[in-house]
C-alpha positions, 0 to 999 in steps of 0.5 A: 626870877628863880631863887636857885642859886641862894643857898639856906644856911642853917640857924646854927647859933648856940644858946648862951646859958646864963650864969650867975655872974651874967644875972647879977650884972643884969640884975645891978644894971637893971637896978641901976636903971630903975632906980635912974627911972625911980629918980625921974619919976619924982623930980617929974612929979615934984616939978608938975607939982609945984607949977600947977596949971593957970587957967580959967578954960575947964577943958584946958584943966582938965587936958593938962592933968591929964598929959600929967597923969600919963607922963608920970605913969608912964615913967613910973611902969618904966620904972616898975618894969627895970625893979621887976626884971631886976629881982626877977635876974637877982632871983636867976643868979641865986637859983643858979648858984645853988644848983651849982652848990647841989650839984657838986656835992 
């Protein structure tokens, strides 16, 4: 089979810059996510505290603290990636508004 007729068309999409105005609407929606996750994290860990684990098996004990221990990490990294992007968005934002500010004067 020969491929000759299919044209290449070229990659010709535009990079969208960011604005200040799109970095803090990031930044209040990754927060906003975060603090969900935040939410989450402790109504899970609170949960799995109250209702402690009921067996005489070690090795039962020991599988259940340990799916436990990965449930609430797990939404807690969630968590920890959604604050870091958004202060790292929120930082965007203001490094973007003063170069605006610098740059007019």
């Amino acid at each position: 089979m020969s491929n000759e007729n299919v044209k290449q068309q070229p990659d010709t999409q535009a990079q969208v810059q960011p604005t200040p105005l799109r970095c803090f609407t990031g930044a209040v929606i990754s927060g906003g996510l975060g603090y969900a996750g935040y939410s989450l994290m402790i109504a899970i860990a609170t949960t799995f505290a109250t209702k402690p684990i009921h067996s005489d098996n070690p090795m039962v004990v020991n599988i259940g603290s340990a799916v436990r221990t990965l449930v609430v990490g797990v939404t807690a990294l969630g968590t920890g990636i959604f604050g870091i992007v958004a202060v790292g968005l929120l930082a965007l934002g203001v490094q973007l508004l003063v170069q605006q500010f610098t740059q007019k004067s």
